[in-house]
C-alpha positions in Angstrom: 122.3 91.5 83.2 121.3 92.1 87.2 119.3 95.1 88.0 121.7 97.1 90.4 120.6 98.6 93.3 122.0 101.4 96.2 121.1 101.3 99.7 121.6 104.3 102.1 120.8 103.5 105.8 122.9 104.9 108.7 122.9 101.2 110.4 126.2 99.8 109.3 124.7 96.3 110.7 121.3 96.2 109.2 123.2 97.9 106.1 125.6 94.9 105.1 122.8 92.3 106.0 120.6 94.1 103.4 123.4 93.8 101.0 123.7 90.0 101.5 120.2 89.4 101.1 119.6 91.3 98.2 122.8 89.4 96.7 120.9 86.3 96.8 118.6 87.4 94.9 118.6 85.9 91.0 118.2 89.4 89.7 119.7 91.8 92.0 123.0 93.3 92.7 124.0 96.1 94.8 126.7 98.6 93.9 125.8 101.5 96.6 126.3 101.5 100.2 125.6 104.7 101.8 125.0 105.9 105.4 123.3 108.9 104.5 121.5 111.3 101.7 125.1 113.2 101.5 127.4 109.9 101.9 124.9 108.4 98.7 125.6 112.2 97.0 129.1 111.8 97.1 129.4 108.1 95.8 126.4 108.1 92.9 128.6 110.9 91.8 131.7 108.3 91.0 129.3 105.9 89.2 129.7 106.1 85.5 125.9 104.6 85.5 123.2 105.2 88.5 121.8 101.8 90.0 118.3 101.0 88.8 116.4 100.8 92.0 117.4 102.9 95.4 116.3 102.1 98.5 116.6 104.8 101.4 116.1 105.0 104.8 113.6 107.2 105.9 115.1 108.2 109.0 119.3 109.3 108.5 121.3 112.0 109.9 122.9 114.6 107.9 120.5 113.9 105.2 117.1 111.9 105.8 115.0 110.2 103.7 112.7 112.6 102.1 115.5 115.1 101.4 117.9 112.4 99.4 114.4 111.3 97.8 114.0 114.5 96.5 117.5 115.2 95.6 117.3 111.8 93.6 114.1 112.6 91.9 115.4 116.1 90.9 118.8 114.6 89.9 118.5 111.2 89.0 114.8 110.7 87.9 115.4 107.4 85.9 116.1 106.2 89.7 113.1 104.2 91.1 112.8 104.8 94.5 111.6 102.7 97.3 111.0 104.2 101.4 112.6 101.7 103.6 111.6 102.3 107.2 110.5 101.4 111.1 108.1 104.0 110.9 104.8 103.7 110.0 103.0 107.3 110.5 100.9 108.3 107.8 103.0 111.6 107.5 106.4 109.5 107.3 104.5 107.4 104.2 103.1 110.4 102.2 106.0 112.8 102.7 108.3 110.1 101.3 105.6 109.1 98.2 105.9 113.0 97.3 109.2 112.8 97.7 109.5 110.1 94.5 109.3 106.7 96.3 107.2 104.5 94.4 107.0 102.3 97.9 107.2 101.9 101.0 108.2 98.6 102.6 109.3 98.3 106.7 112.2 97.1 107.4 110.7 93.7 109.1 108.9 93.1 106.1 109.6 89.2 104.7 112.4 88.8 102.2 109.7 87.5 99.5 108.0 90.4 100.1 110.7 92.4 99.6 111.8 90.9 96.7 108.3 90.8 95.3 108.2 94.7 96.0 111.8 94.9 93.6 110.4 93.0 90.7 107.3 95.1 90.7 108.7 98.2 91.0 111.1 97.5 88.3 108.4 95.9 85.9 105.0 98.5 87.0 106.9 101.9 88.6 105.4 101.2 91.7 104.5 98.3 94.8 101.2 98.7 96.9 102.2 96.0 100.0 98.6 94.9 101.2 100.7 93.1 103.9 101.6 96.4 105.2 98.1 97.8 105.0 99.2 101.1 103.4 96.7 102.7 101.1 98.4 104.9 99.7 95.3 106.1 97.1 93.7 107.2 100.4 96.8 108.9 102.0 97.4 111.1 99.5 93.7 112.2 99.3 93.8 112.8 102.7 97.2 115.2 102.7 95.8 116.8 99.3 92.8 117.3 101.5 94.5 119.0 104.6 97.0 121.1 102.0 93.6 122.4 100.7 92.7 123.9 104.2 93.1 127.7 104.3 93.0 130.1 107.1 93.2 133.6 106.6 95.4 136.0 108.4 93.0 136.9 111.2 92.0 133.0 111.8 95.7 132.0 112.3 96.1 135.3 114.9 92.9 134.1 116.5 94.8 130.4 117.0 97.5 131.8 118.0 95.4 133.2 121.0 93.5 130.3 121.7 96.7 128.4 122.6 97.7 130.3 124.9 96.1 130.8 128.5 93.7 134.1 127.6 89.9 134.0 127.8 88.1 135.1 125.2 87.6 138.2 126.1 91.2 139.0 126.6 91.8 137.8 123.4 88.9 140.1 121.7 90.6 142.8 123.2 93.9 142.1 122.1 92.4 141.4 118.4 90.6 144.5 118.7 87.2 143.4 117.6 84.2 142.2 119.6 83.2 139.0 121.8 80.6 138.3 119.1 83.4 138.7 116.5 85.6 136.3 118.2 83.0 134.2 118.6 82.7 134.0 115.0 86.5 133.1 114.2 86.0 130.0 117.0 82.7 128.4 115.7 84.8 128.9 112.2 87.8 127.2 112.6 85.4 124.5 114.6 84.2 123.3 111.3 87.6 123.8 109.0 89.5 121.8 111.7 86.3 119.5 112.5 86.9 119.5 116.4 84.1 120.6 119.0 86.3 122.3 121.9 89.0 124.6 122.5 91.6 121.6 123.5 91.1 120.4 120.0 91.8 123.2 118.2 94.9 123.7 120.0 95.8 120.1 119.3 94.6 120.0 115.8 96.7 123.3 115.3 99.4 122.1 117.2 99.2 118.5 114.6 99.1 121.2 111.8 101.8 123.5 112.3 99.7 126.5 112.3 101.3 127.0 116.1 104.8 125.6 117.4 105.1 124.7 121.4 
């Protein structure tokens, strides 16, 4: 018996090409075409058994990858999912692998690579590609390490004021506490954020989403 597999990318081309090559494949056959995380919803639902493997775009409208990820995991969790993507970024690669994906392959990755990642994933629960150079070990550390950061309710004001155009001293006044005080909060939030200037604690807080442009 063939190990099915769904596919949800919003690329109608690079879709149906997918599907042929994954039909060549000895093992593999795919029984779900879907263009997004809501179009997948819809037709999983008429399948009287879920396909084995899914492999999702990271990038979709209407519903993008780590969303149908986690709606799969939560719904579906006998589904072994795989991140199929452009993108690179180490926050594309760790928010899907929390999302459920047990890899992450780009989408120029060689078909014997791909097909390589399949067979493991099916046989292990997961695929490290060393072609890709993703460690993901040291990804996750990392995020775990930056969820771990916490500011307290007068740092966050302070970076809120730092982003903006005020001096210092404007901004002790508007905090109501001293220069001395507000020197404080800056030389703190220098070492949580590791940067050595005011530029790159607006950027690293920018990065962060402790402030929005």
């Amino acid at each position: 018996m063939r190990i099915t597999i769904g596919l949800v990318d919003d690329h109608q081309l690079f879709l149906k090409s997918l599907t042929s090559l994954l039909q060549s494949f000895d093992k593999y056959e795919v029984i779900l075409e879907a263009l997004n995380g809501k179009d997948m919803q819809d037709k999983l639902r008429l399948l009287k058994t879920p396909p084995d493997l899914m492999l999702i775009d990271v990038n979709m409208p209407v519903m993008n990858g780590v969303d149908t990820a986690n709606w799969i995991s939560e719904n579906y969790p006998v589904i072994k999912l795989i991140a199929l993507s452009m993108n690179d970024s180490d926050a594309s690669i760790i928010n899907m692998l929390r999302a459920g994906c047990c890899a992450y392959l780009l989408k120029d990755s060689h078909p014997t690579e791909l097909e390589k990642a399949l067979d493991e994933v099916q046989q292990n629960g997961y695929y490290n590609s060393d072609n890709n150079n993703i460690n993901y070990g040291k990804l996750i550390m990392k995020a775990n390490k930056e969820k771990e950061l916490r500011l307290t309710a007068r740092e966050l004001e302070f970076i809120q004021h730092a982003c903006s155009d005020m001096t210092y001293k404007e901004i002790a006044n508007k905090m109501n506490v001293s220069e001395r005080t507000v020197d404080g909060y800056r030389e703190t939030l220098f070492q949580k954020l590791n940067v050595q200037s005011r530029v790159g604690l607006c950027m690293e807080a920018l990065r962060r989403e402790f402030v929005k442009l």
